[in-house]
C-alpha positions in Angstrom: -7.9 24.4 -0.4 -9.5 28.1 -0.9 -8.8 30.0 -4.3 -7.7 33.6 -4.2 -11.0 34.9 -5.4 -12.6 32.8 -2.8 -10.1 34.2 0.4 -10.8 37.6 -0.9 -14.4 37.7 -1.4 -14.7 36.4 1.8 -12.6 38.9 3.5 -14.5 41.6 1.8 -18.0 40.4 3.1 -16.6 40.9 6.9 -15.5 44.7 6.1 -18.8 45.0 4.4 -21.0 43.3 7.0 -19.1 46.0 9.7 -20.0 48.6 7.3 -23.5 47.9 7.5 -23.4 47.6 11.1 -22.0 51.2 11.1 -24.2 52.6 8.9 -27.7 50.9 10.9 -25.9 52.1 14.2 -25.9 55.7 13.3 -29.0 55.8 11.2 -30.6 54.1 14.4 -29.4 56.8 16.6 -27.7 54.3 18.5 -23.9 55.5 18.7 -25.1 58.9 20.0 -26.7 57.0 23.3 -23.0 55.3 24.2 -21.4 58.2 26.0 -21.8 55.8 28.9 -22.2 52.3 29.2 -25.4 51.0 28.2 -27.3 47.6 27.3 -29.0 46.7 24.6 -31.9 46.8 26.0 -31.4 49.9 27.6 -30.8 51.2 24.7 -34.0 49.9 22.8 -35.8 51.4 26.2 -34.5 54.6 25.1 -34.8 54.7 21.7 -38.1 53.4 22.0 -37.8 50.4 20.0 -39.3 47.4 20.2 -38.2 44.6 23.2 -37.5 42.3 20.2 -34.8 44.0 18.5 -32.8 44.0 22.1 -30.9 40.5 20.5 -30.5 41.8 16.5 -29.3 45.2 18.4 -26.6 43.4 20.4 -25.3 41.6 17.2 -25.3 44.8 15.7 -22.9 46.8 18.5 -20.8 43.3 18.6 -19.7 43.8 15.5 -18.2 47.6 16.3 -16.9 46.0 19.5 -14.4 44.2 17.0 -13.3 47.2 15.4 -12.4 48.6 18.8 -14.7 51.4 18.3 -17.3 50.1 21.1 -16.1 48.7 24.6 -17.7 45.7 26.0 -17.7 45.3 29.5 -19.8 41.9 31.2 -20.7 42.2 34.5 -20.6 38.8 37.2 -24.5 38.2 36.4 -23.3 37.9 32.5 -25.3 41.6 31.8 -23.4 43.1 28.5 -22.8 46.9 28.7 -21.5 49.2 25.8 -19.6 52.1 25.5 -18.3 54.0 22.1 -14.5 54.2 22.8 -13.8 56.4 19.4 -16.1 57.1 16.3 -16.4 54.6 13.7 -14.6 55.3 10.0 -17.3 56.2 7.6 -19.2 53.3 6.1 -17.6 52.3 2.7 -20.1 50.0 1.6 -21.0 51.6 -2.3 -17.1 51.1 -2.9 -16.7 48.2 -1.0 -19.5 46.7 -3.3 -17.4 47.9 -6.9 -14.0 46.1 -4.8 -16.5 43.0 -4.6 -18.0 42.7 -8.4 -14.2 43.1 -9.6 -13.1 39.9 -7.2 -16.1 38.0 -8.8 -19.6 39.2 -10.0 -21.3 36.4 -8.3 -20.9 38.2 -4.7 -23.6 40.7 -5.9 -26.5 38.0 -4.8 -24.3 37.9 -1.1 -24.3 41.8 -1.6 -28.0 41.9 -2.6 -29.1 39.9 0.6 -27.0 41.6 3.0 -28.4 45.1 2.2 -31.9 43.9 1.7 -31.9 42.5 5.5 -30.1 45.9 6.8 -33.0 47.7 4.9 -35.7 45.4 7.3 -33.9 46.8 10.7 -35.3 50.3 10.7 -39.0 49.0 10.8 -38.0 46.0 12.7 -36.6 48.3 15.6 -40.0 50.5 15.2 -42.4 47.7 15.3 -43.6 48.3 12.0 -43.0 44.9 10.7 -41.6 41.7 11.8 -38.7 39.9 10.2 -40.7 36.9 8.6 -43.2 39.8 6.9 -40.4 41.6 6.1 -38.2 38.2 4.0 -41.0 36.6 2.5 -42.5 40.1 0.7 -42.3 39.6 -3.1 -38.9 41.6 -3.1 -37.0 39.4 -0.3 -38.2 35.8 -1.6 -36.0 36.3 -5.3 -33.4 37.0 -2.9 
């Protein structure tokens, strides 16, 4: 069904998806604030970012909850609390991008679109810009 080259490229687009996620996380200031469970939105409460991000946050810390880095814990009215459990590795993503090219050099445009959107979160969390502003500047639409 799936070649090699496919399987793998694929597999290395998860890693390098959690990589990003690790690498917003801390740049955000957000791992620091899960020394006790907290929401998202509690979170973007006490970070002060914007209500908006609560959703784009919460896919963020999923992502470390399947590393087994970040505890998830659902309370009976469905709220979703987080807790770091142990520090993330260190985000790989410059390598993870050379391991990429070598499995086929038509990932870069996946690459290339995957860290343009993680480059939108820092102003999307302050409010500075909004996510459609942020794709459709000249930069984002050759992407």
């Amino acid at each position: 069904m799936f070649s090699e080259t496919l399987y793998q490229s694929i597999e290395l687009m998860e890693r390098y998806s959690i990589d990003l996620a690790i690498d917003l996380l801390e740049r955000l200031d957000v791992l620091e604030q899960l020394d006790q469970p907290r929401s998202a939105r509690e979170l973007c409460q006490a970070l002060a970012f914007q209500t908006r991000f609560n959703s784009t946050l919460s896919w963020l810390l999923q992502r470390l909850v399947e590393t087994g880095c970040i505890e998830l814990e659902t309370t009976n009215d469905g709220q979703r609390f987080y807790r770091l459990l142990s520090q993330p590795w260190p985000p790989q993503c410059p390598e993870l991008r050379q391991i990429a090219l070598r499995i086929d050099p038509a990932n870069a445009s996946t690459l290339d679109l995957l860290d343009y959107a993680a480059s939108l979160y820092p102003p999307l969390a302050a409010g500075k810009q909004n996510g459609e502003q942020g794709l459709f500047l000249p930069q984002g639409i050759t992407l």
